[in-house]
C-alpha positions as MATLAB code, in Angstrom:
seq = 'XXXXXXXXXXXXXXXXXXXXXXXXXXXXXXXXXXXXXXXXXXXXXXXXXXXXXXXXXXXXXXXXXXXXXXXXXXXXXXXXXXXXXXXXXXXXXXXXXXXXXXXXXXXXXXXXXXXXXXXXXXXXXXXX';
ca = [
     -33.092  -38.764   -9.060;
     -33.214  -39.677   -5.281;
     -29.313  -38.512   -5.028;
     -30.172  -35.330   -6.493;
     -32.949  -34.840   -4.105;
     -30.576  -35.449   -1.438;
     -27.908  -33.055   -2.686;
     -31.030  -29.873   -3.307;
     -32.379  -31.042    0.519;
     -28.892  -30.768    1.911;
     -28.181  -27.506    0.519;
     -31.330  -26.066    1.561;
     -30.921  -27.480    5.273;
     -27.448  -25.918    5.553;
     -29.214  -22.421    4.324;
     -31.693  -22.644    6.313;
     -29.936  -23.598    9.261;
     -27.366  -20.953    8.525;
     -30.090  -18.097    8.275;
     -32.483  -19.182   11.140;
     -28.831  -18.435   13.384;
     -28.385  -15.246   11.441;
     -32.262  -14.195   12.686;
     -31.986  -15.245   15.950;
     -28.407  -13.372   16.501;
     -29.888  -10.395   14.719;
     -32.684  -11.383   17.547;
     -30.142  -11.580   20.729;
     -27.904   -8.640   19.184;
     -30.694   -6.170   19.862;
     -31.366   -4.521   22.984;
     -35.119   -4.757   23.757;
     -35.425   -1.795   26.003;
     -34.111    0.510   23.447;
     -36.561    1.662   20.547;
     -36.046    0.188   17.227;
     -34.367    3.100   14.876;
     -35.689    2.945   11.422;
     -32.337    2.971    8.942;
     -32.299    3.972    5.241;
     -33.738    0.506    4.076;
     -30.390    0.306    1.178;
     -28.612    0.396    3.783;
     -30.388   -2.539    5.254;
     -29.951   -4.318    2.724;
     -26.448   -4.006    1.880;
     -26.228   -4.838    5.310;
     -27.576   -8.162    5.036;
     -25.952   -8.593    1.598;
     -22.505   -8.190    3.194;
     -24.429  -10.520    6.300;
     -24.898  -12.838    3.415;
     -21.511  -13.092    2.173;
     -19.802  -13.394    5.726;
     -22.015  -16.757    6.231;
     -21.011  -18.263    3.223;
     -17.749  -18.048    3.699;
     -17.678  -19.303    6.912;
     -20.228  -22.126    5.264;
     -17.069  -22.294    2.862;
     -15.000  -23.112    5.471;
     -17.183  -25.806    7.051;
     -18.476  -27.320    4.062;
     -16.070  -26.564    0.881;
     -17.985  -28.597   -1.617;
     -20.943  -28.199   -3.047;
     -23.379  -30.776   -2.435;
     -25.493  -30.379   -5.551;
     -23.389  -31.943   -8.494;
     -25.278  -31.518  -11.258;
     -25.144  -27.998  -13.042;
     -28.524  -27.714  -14.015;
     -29.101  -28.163  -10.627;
     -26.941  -25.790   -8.948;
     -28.759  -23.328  -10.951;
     -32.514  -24.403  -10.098;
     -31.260  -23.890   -6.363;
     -29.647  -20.602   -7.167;
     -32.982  -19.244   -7.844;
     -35.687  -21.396   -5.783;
     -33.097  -21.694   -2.804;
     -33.205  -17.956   -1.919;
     -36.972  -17.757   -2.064;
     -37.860  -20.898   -0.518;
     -35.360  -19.376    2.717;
     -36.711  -16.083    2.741;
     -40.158  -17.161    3.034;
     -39.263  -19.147    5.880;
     -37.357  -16.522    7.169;
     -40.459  -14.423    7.131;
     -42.811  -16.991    8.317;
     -40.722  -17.043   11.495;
     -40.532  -13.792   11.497;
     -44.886  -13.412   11.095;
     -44.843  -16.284   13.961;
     -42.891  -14.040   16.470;
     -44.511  -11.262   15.635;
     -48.172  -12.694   16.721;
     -46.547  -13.438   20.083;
     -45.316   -9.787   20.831;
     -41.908   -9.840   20.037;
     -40.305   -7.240   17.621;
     -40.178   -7.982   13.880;
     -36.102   -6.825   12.698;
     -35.428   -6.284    9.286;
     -33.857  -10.263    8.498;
     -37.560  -11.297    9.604;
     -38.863   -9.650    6.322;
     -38.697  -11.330    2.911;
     -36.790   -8.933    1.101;
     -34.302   -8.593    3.673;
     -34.274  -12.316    3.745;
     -34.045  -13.402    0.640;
     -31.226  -11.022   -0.176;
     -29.495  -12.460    2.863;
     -30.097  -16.178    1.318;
     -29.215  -14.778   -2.412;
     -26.343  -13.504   -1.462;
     -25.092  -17.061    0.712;
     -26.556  -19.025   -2.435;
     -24.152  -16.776   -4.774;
     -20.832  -16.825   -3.295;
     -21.361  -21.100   -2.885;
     -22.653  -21.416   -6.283;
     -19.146  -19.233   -7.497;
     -16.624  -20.596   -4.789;
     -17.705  -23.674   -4.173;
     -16.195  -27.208   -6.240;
];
């Protein structure tokens, strides 16, 4: 039980981890004298989907295995994984927000989440 707890916390760090450096390069990326333009929000998140993807694969590279062994599992973070990193995602994103500085779309939970859901998907399929 303790080794599985392990293996679900160790997953979850390297997601989070992985999508707090997404935020803040979506963060540094923008230019803050420029006005934020308001895209189609599909394409957002197909945007962040294909984000998503990118980051697991270079997670992939870094980490090949999967560090949940158990099926059962793999599956439970599959689906609690990608909600429990979009909230935080979003919580961030609520924090910077109170102290002035502009919300982007990764700060949202939608955007977030898909972001995570998408990282979460291409580990749980690639990944030994």
């Amino acid at each position: 039980m303790i080794e599985f707890l392990f293996q679900m916390v160790g997953e979850l760090l390297l997601q989070f981890v992985v999508e707090a450096l997404a935020q803040a390069g979506v963060h540094v990326v923008r230019h803050p004298d420029r006005p934020v333009r308001e895209h189609s929000p599909w394409l957002v998140a197909l945007g962040y989907i294909l984000f998503g993807l990118v980051a697991g694969a270079l997670s992939l590279w870094l980490f090949p295995d999967y560090l949940i062994r158990s099926t059962p599992g793999r599956i439970a973070y599959l689906v609690l994984g990608p909600v429990a990193a979009g909230a935080a995602v979003a919580a961030i994103g609520l924090w910077r927000s109170k102290r002035g500085v502009p919300r982007y779309g990764i700060d949202r939970f939608a955007y977030g989440y898909l972001f995570a859901l998408s990282f979460a998907l291409l580990r749980h399929v690639v990944a030994e």
